[in-house]
Each structure stands twice: as C-alpha cells, then as structure tokens.
FIMI-629846 format. One record per residue: residue number from 1; y, x, z of N, C-alpha, C in turn. Coordinates in nm, 4 decimals, padded with zeros to 6 digits. Example, Ala and Ser with C-alpha at 12.3 -4.5 7.8 and 13.67 -1.06 7.14 Angstrom:
# residues 2
   seq        nc2        nc1        nc3       cac2       cac1       cac3        cc2        cc1        cc3
     1   -00.5690    01.3190    00.7800   -00.4500    01.2300    00.7800   -00.3300    01.3200    00.7800
     2   -00.2250    01.2850    00.7080   -00.1060    01.3670    00.7140    00.0030    01.2900    00.7870
# end
This chain:
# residues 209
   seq        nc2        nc1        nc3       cac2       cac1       cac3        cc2        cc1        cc3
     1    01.2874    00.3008   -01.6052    01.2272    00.4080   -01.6812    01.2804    00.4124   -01.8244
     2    01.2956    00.2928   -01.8865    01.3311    00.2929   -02.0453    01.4809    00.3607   -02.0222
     3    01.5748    00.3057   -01.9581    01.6986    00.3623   -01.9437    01.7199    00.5399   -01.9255
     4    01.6157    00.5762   -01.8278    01.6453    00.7083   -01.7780    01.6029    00.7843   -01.8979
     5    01.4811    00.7618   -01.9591    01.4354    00.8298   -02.0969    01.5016    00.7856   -02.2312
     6    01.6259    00.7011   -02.2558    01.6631    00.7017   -02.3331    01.7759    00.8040   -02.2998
     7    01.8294    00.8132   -02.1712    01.9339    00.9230   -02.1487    01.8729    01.0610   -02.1546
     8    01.7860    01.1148   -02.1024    01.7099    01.1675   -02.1403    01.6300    01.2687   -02.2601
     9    01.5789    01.1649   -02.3040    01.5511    01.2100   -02.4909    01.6047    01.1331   -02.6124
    10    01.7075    01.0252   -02.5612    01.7319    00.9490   -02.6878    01.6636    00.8418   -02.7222
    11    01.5637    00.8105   -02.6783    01.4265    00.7091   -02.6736    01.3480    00.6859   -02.6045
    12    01.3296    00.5554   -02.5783    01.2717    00.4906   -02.4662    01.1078    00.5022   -02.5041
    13    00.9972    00.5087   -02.4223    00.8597    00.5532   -02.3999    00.7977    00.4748   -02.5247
    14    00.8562    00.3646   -02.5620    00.7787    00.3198   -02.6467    00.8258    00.3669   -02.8174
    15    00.9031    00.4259   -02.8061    00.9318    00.4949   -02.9264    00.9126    00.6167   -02.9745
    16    00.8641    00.7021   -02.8980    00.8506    00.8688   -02.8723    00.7596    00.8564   -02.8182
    17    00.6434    00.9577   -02.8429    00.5117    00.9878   -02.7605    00.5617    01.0958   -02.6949
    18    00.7100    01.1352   -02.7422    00.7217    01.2513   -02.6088    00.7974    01.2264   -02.4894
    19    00.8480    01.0930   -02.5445    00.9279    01.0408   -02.4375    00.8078    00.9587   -02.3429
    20    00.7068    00.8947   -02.4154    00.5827    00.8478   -02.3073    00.5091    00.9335   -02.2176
    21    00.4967    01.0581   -02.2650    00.4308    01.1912   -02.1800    00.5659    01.2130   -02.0801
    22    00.6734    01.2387   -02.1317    00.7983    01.1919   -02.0488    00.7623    01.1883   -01.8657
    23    00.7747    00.9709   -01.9231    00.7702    00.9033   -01.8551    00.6693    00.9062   -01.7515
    24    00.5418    00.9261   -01.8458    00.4273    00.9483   -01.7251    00.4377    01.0596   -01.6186
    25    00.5200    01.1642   -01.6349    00.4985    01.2814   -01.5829    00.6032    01.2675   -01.4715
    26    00.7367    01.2134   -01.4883    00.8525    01.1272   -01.4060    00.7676    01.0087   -01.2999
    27    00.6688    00.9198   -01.3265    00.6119    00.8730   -01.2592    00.4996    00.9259   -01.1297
    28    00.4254    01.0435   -01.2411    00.3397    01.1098   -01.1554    00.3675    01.2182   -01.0257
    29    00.4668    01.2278   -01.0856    00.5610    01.3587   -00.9498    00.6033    01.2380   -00.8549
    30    00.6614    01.1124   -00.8760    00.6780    01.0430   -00.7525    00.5526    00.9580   -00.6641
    31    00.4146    00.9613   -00.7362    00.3231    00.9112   -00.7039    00.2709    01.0226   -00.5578
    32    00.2807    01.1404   -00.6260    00.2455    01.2820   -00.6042    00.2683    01.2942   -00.4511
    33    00.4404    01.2730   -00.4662    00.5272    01.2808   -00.3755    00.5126    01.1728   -00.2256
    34    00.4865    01.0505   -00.2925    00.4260    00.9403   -00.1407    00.2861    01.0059   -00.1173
    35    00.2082    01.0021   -00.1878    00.0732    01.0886   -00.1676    00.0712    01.2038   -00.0724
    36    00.1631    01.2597   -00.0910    00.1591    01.4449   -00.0142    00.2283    01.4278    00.1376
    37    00.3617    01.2930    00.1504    00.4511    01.2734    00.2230    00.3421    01.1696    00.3270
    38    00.2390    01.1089    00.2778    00.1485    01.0423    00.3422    00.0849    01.1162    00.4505
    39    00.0002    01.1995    00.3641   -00.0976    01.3218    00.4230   -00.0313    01.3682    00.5318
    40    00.0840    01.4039    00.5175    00.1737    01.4954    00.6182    00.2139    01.4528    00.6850
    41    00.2188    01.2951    00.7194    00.2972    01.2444    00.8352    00.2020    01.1263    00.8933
    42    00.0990    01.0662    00.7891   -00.0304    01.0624    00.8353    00.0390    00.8766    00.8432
    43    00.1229    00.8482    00.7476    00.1873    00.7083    00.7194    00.1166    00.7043    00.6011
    44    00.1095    00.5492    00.5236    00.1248    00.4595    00.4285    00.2634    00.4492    00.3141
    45    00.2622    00.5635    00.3079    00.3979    00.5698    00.1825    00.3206    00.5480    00.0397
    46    00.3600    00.4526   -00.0396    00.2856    00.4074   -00.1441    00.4305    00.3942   -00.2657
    47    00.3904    00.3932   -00.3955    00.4866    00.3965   -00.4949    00.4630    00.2500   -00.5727
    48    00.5917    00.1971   -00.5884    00.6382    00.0638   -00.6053    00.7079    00.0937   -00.7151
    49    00.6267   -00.0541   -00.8328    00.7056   -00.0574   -00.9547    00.7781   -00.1577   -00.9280
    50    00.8746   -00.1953   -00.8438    00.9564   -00.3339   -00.8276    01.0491   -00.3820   -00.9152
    51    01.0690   -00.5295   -00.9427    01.1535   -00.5954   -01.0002    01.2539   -00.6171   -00.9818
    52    01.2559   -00.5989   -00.8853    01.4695   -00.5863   -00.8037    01.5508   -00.6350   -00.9115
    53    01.5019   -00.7795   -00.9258    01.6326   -00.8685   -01.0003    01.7333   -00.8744   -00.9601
    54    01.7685   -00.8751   -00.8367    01.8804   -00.8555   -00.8309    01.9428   -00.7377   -00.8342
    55    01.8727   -00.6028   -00.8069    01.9178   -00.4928   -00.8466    01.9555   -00.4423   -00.9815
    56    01.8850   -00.4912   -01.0950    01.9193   -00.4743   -01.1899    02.0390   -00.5104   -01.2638
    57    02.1165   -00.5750   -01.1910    02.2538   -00.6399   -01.3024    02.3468   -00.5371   -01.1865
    58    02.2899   -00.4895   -01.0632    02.3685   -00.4807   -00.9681    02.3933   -00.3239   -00.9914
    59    02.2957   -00.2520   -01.0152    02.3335   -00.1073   -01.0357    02.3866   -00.0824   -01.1565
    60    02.3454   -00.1865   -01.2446    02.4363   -00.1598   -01.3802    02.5794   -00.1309   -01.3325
    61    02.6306   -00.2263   -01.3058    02.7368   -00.2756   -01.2599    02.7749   -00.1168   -01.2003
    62    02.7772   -00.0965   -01.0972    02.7963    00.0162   -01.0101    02.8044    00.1348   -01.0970
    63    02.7240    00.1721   -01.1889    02.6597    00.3135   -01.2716    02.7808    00.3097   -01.3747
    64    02.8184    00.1400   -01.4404    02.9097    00.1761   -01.5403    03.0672    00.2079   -01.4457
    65    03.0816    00.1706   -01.3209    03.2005    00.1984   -01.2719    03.2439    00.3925   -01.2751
    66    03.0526    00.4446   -01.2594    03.0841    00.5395   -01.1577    03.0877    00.6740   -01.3232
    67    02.9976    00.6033   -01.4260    02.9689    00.6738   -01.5821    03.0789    00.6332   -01.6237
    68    03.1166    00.5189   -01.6258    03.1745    00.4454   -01.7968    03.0298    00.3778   -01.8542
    69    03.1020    00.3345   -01.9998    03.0057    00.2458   -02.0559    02.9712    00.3323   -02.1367
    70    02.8202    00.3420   -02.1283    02.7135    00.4205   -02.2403    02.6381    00.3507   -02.2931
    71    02.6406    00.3070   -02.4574    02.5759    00.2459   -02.5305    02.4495    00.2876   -02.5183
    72    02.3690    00.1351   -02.4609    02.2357    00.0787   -02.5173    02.1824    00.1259   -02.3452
    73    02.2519    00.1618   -02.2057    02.2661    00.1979   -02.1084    02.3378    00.1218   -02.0035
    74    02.4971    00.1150   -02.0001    02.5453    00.0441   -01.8580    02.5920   -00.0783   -01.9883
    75    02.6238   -00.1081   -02.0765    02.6650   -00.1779   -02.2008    02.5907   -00.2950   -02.1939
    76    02.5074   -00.3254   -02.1236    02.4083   -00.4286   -02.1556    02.4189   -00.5581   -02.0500
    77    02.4459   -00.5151   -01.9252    02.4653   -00.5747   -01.8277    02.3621   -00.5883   -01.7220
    78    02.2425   -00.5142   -01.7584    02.1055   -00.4910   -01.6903    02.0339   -00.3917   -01.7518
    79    01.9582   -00.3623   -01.6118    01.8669   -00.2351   -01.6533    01.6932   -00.2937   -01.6861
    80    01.6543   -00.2190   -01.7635    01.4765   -00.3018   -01.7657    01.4307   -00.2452   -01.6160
    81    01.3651   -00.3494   -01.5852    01.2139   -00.3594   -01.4780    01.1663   -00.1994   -01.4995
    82    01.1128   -00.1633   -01.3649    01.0235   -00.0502   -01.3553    00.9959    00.0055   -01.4723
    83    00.8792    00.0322   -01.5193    00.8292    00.0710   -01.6427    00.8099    00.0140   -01.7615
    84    00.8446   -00.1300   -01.8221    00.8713   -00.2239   -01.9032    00.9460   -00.1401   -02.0070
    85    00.8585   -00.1646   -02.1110    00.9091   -00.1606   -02.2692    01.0251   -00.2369   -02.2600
    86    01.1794   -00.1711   -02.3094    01.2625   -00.2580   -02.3119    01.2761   -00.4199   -02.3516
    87    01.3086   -00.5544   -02.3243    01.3150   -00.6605   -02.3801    01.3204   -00.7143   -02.5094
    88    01.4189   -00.6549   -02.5743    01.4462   -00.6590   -02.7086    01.4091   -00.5677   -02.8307
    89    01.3079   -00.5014   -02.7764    01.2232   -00.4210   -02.8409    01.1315   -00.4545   -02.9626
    90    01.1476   -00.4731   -03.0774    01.0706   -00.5531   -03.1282    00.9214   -00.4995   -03.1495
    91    00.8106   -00.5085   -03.1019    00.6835   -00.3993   -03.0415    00.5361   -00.5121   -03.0217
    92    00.4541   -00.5137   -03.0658    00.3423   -00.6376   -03.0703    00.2447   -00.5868   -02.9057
    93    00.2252   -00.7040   -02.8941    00.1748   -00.7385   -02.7861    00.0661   -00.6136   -02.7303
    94    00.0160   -00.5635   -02.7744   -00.1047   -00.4940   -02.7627   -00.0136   -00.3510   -02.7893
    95    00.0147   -00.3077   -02.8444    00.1146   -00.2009   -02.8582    00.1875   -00.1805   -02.7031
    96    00.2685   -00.3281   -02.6625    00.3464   -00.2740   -02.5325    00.2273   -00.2549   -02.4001
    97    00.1289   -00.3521   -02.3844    00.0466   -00.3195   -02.3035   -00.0441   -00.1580   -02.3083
    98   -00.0395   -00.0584   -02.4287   -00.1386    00.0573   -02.4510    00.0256    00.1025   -02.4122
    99    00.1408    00.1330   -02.3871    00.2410    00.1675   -02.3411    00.2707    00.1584   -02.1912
   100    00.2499    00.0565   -02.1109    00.2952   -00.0107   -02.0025    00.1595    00.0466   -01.8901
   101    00.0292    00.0119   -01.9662   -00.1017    00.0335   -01.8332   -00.0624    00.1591   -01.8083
   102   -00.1169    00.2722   -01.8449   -00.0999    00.4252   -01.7671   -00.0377    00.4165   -01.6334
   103    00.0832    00.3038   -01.6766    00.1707    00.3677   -01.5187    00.1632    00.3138   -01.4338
   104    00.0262    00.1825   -01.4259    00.0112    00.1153   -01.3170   -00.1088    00.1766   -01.2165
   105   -00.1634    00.2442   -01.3076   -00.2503    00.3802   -01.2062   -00.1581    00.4535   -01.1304
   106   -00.0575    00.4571   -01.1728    00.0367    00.5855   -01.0822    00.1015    00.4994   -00.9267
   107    00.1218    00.3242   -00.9960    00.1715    00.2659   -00.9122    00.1149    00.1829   -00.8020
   108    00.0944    00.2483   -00.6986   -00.0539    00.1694   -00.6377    00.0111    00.1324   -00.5096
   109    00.1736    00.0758   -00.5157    00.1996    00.0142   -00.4420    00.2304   -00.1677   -00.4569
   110    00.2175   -00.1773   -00.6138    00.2603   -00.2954   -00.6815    00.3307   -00.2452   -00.8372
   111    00.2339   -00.3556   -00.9135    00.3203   -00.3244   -01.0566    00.2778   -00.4827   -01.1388
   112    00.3640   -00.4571   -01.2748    00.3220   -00.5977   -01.3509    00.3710   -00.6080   -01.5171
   113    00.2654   -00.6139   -01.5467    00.2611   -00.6350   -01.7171    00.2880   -00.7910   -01.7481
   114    00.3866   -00.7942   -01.8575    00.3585   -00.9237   -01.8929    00.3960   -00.9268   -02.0703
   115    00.3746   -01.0642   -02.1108    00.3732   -00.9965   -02.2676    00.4505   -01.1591   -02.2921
   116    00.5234   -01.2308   -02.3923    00.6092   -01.3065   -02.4398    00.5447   -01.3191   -02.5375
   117    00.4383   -01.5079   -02.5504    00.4372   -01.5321   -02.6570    00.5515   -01.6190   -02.7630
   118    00.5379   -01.6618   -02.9036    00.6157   -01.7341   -02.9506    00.5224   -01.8772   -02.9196
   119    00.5446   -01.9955   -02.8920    00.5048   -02.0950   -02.8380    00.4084   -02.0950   -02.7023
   120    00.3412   -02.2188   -02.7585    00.2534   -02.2314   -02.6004    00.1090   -02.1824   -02.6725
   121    00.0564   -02.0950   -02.5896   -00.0532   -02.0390   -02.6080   -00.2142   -02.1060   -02.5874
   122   -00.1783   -02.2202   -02.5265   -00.3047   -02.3027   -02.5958   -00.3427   -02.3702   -02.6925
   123   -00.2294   -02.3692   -02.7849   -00.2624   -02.3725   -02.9405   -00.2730   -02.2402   -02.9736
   124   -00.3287   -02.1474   -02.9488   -00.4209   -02.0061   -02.9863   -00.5019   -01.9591   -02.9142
   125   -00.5595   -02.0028   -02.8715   -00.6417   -01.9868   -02.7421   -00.7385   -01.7872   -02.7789
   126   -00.7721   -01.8229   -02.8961   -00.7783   -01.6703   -02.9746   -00.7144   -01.5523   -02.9500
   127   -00.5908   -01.6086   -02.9571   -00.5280   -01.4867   -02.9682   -00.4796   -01.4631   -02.7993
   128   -00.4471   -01.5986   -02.7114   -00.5056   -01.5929   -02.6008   -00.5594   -01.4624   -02.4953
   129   -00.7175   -01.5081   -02.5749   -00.8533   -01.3974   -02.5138   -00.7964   -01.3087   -02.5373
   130   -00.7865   -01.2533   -02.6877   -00.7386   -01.0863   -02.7341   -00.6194   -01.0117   -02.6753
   131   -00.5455   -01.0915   -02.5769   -00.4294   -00.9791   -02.5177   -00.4742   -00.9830   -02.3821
   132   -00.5396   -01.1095   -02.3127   -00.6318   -01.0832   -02.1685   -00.7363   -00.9618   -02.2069
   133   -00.7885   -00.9844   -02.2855   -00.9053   -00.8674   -02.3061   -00.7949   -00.7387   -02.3239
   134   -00.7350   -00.6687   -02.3727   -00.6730   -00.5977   -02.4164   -00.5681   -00.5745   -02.2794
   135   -00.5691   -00.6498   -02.1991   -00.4761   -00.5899   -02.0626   -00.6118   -00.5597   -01.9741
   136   -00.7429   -00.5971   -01.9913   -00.8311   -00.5292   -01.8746   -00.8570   -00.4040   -01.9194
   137   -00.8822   -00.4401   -02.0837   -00.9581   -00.2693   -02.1118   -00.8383   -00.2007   -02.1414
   138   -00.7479   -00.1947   -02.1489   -00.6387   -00.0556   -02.1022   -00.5765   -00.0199   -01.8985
   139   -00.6024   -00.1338   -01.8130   -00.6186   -00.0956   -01.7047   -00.5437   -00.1481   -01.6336
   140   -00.4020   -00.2967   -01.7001   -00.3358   -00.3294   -01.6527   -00.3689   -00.4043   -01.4949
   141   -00.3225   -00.3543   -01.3937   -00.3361   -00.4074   -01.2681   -00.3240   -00.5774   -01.2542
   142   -00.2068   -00.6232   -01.3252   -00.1428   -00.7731   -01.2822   -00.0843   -00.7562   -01.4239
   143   -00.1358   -00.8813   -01.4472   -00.0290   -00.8670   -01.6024   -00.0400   -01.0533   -01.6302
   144    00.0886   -01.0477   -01.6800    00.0633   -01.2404   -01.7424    00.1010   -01.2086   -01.8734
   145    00.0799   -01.3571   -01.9099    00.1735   -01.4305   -02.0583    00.2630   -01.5159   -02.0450
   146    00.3616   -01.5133   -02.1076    00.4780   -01.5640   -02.0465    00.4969   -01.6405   -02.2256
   147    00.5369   -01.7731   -02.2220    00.6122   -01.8390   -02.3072    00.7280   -01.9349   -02.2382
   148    00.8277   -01.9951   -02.3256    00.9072   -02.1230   -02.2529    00.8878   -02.2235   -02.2480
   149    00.9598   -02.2715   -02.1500    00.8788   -02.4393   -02.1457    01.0226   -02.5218   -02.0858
   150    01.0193   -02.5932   -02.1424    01.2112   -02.6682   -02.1244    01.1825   -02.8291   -02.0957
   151    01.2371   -02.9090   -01.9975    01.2607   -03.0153   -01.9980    01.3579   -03.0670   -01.9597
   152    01.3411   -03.2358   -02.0239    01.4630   -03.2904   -02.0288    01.4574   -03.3550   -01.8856
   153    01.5661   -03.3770   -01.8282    01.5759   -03.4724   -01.7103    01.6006   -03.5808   -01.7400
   154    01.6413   -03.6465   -01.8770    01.6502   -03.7680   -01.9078    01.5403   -03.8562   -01.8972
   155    01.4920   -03.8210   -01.9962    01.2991   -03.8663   -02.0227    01.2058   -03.8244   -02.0055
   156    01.2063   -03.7040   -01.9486    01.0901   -03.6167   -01.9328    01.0389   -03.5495   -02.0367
   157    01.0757   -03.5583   -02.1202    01.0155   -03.4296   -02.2308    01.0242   -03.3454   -02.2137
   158    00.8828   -03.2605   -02.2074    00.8698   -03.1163   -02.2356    00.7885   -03.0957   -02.3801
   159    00.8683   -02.9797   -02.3685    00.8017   -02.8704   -02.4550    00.9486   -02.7375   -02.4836
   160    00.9563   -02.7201   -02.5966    01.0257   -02.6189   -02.6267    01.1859   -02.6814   -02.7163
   161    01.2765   -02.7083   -02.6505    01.3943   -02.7736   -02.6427    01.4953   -02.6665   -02.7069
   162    01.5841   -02.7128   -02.8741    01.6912   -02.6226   -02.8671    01.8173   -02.7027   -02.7297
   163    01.9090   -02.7548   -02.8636    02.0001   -02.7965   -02.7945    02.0881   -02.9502   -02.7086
   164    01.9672   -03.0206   -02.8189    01.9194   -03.1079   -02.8008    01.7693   -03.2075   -02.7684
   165    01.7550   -03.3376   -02.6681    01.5938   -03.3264   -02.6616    01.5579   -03.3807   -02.7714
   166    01.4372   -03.3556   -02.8207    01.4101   -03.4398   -03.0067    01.3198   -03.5114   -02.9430
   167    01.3144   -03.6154   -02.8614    01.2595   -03.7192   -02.7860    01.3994   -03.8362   -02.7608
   168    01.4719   -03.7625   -02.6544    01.6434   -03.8662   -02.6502    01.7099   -03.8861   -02.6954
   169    01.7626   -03.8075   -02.7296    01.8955   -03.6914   -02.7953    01.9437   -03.6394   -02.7038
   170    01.9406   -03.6517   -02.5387    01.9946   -03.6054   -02.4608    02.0519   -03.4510   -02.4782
   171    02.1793   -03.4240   -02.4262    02.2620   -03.2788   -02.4712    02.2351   -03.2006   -02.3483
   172    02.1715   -03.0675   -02.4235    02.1914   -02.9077   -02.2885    02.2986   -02.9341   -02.2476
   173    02.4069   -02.9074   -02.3536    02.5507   -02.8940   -02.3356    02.6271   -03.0046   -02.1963
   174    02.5689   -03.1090   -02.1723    02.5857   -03.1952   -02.0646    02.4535   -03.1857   -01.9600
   175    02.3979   -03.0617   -01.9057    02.3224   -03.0656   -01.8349    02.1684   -03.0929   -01.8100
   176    02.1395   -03.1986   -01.9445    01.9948   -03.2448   -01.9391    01.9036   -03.1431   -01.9496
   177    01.8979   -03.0030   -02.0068    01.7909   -03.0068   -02.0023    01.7472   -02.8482   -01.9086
   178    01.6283   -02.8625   -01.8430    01.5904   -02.7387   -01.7516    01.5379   -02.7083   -01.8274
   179    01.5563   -02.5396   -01.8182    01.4545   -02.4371   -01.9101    01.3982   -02.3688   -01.7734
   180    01.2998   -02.3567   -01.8165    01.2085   -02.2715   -01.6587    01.1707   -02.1400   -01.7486
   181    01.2033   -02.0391   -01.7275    01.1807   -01.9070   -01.7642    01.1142   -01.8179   -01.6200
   182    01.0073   -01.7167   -01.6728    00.9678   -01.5826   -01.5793    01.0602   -01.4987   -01.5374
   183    01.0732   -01.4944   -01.4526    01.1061   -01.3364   -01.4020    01.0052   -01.2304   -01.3432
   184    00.9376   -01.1622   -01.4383    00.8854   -01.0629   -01.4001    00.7650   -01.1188   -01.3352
   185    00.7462   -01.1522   -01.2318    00.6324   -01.1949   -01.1760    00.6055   -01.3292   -01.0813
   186    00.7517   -01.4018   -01.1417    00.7305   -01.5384   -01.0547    00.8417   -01.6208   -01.1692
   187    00.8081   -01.7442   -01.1961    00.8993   -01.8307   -01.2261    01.0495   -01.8820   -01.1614
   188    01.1163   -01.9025   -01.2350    01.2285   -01.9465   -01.1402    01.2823   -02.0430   -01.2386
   189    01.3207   -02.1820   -01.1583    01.3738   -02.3131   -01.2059    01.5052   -02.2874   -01.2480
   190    01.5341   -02.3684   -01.3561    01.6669   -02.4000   -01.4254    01.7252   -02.2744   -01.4314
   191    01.7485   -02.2117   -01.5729    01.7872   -02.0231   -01.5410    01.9916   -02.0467   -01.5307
   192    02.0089   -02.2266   -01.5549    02.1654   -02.2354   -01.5436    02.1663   -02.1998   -01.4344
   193    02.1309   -02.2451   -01.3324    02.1811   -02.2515   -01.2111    02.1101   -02.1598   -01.0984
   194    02.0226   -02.1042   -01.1636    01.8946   -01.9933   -01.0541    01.9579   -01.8501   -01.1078
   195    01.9712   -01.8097   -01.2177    01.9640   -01.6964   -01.2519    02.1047   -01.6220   -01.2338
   196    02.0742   -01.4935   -01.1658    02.2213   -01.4105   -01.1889    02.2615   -01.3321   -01.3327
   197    02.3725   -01.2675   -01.3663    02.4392   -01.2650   -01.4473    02.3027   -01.1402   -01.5182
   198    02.2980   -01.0517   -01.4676    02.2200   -00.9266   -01.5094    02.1124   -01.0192   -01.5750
   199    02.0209   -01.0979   -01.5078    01.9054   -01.1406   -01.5851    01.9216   -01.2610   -01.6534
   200    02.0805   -01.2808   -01.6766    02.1107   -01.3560   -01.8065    02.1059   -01.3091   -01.8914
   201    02.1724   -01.1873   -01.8929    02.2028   -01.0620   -01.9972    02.0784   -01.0710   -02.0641
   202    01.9420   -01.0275   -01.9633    01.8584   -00.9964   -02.0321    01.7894   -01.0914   -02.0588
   203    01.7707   -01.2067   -02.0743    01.6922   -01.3176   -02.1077    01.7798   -01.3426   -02.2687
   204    01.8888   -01.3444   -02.2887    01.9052   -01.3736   -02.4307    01.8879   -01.2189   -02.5211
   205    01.8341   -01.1422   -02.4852    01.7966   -01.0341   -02.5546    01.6433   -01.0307   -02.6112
   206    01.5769   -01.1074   -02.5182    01.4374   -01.1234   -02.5434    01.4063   -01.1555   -02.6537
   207    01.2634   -01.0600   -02.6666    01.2046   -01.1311   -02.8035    01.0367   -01.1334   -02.8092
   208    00.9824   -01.2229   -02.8454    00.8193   -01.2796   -02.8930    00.7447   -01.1385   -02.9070
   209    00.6348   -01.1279   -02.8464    00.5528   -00.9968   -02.8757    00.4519   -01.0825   -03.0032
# end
C-alpha cells in the first residue's frame, strides 16, 4: 500500500490525509469485491493483509526489471508489508497505529500491527500499557511490540549487542553473535543466516517508534 500511494500521490498514507482516504478506499473496493464475489458464488473469499516475505524482495526484483529503478519504489530492494507505515518512517508509535487500524476492519481475512521499541520494554512498563491500550481503542486486530534481542554464542549474553559482546569480547564479525529479529508476525533466528536479501534491505532501514 505505502508503495502504490506513493506512486500514486507522491506520499505514502502516513503523510497525506489524502493519500490515507486514498488508501482506505483502495482497500475497501477489494474488501467489497471478496464480499460481493462471496454472495455470488456462495464461497468464503475473504481479504488478506499478508506478509509475503518472501514476496517482497521478490516482486521488487521483477517490477524493477519490468519499470526500471524508481526512487524510494523498486530502489530499495523491498516492498513494505500490506498496509504498514513504511519502515524508515520516522512516525511515533501511536501516530502509526491511528494510521494502520482502519484497515484491519477492511481485512477480515488476517492482518498485523506492530510497533518497534528503542530497548526492552520492561524497563517501561508505562509506556508499555499506553501503546497496548492505544492498539485496542483504535481497533487493531493483532498487533505486537517488537524490540531486539542479540546473543552471544560464546557466553551467553543477551541483551542488545553492537559489534562486539561487552560481556567477552567475542566478534559479530567472526560469527558469535545471533540477533533474533520479527518478521511481521513471527520471529525468525539468526537474520545472518534466516533472512533473505529483500528483508535485509528492510531491516537496516528500520527505525524506533
């Protein structure tokens, strides 16, 4: 969605309230559409906000063969998730969720909010409550909090690891240490060796709501 409405109007939903009326209205004609295609054939056709990680590095790929490269579009190496405020968006937590719920009413085949804190969120347990509270009362279906969490295979230290562990000294650069990062709606181990290229792209773009 952020991609098609930046081609579109120039700006992605969370930057334009006309690009968010946009978006909703692009969503609601396909909701519309399994809805009416249901009735009429008297099937279970339902509308899916899916994560298609692997689709995302994969149609890039394909779109810039078939476009060329269009800045801030096939240029990136991935497309955002369903209806997701772009990654690198810099946009506070509560801001992307009053952006993101609307379209999980439309999506009532599967959808998912999630929000990126800066550390581990049980040292704020406060601020915590205030974005759980703030994803029920705007309507989010499934929504998490997502921070990082890195360990060493040397010694076992966790917590939040640059490049070295500040427990060993053990080196990333020689393998020690696993970073376990989200994807969308499930974790996935070690993003060296789990993750494809597209949702590499987009994991060093990320930024802290």
């Amino acid at each position: 969605m952020a991609e098609t409405l930046q081609v579109l109007t120039g700006h992605s939903h969370d930057e334009d309230p006309e690009s968010q009326k946009m978006g909703l209205e692009i969503v609601s004609f396909m909701r519309n559409y399994c809805d009416a295609i249901s009735q009429e054939q008297s099937l279970n056709f339902t509308l899916l906000a899916t994560p298609a990680e692997g689709l995302s590095g994969r149609f890039t790929e394909l779109d810039k063969k078939r476009f060329g490269v269009i800045q801030g579009i096939t240029d990136k190496g991935f497309y955002t998730n369903s209806s997701h405020v772009p990654v690198d968006h810099k946009i506070t937590a509560f801001k992307k969720i009053e952006i993101e719920a609307p379209y999980h009413a439309l999506e009532n085949a599967g959808h998912i909010m999630y929000v990126k804190m800066d550390g581990d969120p049980s040292m704020n347990m406060d601020a915590y409550e205030k974005i759980i509270r703030a994803m029920h009362d705007k309507g989010a279906g499934y929504a998490a909090i997502n921070f990082d969490q890195d360990r060493c295979t040397a010694c076992g230290h966790i917590g939040i690891i640059g490049t070295e562990c500040p427990k060993c000294g053990a080196k990333d650069s020689e393998g020690y240490i696993n970073r376990i990062r989200r994807i969308t709606g499930y974790l996935v181990g070690n993003v060296r060796d789990k993750w494809n290229r597209g949702k590499l792209a987009e994991l060093k773009m990320r930024v802290n709501t």
